[in-house]
Every structure is written in structure tokens, then in C-alpha cells.
C-alpha positions as CSV (number, residue, x, y, z in Angstrom):
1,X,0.0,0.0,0.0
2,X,1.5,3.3,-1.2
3,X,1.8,6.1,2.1
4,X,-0.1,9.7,1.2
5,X,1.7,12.7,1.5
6,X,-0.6,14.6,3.8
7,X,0.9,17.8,3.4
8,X,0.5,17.0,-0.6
9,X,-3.6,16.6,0.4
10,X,-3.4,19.2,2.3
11,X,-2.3,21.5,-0.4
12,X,-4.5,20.3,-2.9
13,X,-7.4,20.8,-0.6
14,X,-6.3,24.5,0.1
15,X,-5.9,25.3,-3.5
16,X,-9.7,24.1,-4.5
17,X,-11.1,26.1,-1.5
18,X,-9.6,28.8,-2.7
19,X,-10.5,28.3,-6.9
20,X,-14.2,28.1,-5.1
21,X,-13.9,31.3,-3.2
22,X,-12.6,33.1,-6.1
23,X,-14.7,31.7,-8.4
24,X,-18.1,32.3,-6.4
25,X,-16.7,35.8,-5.5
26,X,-16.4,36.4,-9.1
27,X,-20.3,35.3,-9.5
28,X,-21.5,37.4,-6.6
29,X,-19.8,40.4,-7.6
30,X,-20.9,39.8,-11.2
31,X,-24.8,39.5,-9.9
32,X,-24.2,42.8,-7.9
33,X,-23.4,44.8,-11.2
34,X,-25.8,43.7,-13.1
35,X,-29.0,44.6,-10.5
36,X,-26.7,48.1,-10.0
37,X,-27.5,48.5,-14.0
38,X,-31.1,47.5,-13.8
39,X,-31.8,49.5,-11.3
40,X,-29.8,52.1,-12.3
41,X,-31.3,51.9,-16.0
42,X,-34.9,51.8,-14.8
43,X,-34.0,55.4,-12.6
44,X,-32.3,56.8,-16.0
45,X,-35.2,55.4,-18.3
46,X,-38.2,55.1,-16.3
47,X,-40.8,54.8,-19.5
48,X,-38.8,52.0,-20.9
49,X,-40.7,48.8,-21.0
50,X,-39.3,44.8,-21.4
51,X,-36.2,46.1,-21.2
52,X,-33.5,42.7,-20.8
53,X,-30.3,43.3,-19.5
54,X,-27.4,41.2,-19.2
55,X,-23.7,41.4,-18.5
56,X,-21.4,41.0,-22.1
57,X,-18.6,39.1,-22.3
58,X,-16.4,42.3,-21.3
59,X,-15.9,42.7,-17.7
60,X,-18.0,46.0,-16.8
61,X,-20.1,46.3,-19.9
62,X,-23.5,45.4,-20.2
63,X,-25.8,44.3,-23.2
64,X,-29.4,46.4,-22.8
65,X,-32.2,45.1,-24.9
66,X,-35.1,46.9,-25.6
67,X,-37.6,46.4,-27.8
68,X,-35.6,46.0,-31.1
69,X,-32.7,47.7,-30.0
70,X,-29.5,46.9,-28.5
71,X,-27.1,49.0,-26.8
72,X,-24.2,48.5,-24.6
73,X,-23.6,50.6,-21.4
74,X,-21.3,50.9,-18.3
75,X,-22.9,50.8,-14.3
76,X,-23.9,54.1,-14.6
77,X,-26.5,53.3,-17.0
78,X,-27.0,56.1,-18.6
């Protein structure tokens, strides 16, 4: 039977837990920004209706849909 390195475990284990924070950091912080933007775009645009927003591929800019028009925008919305 082979003998395990624990301090080899114990390093792998530290290094997932902290992929997994970063990772659901990432997501939370992600989330934030994007209901900053829709509640920023619905105080900038109040009369705008189905309006779908959703983060683009580029950190910080957001796709806005509306109606048959798209436009890109920042977390100030405006």
C-alpha cells in the first residue's frame, strides 16, 4: 500500500477552497453589477418597458435590450 503525502492533500485541498472562493466571488460580484445596472437603467429610463439586461462578455459592460434595439452601457447606465 502506497503512504499519502498529507501535506501534498493538504495542499490540494487549500488550493480548491480557494478556486471556489474566487470563483463564487467572481459570481456574486458579477450579480451585484448587473442589478446596479437595472436598477440604475430603470431610474435613468423610467418609461422604458421589457427592457433585458445582461452582462457582455467584457468585464464591466452590459448588453441592454429593448424592444428591437440593442445598446451596450457601463454601471452608470446612462
Amino acid at each position: 500500500m502506497k503512504k499519502i503525502n498529507i501535506n501534498a492533500v493538504k495542499f490540494i485541498a487549500a488550493t480548491v477552497l480557494a478556486l471556489v472562493v474566487c470563483a463564487g466571488y467572481v459570481i456574486i460580484t458579477r450579480n451585484s453589477g448587473l442589478e446596479a445596472v437595472q436598477h440604475r437603467f430603470a431610474e435613468n429610463f423610467p418609461k422604458s418597458k421589457d427592457v433585458k439586461i445582461m452582462a457582455s462578455p467584457i468585464a464591466g459592460l452590459y448588453e441592454v435590450i429593448s424592444s428591437t434595439n440593442l445598446y451596450y452601457t457601463d454601471t452608470d447606465a446612462k
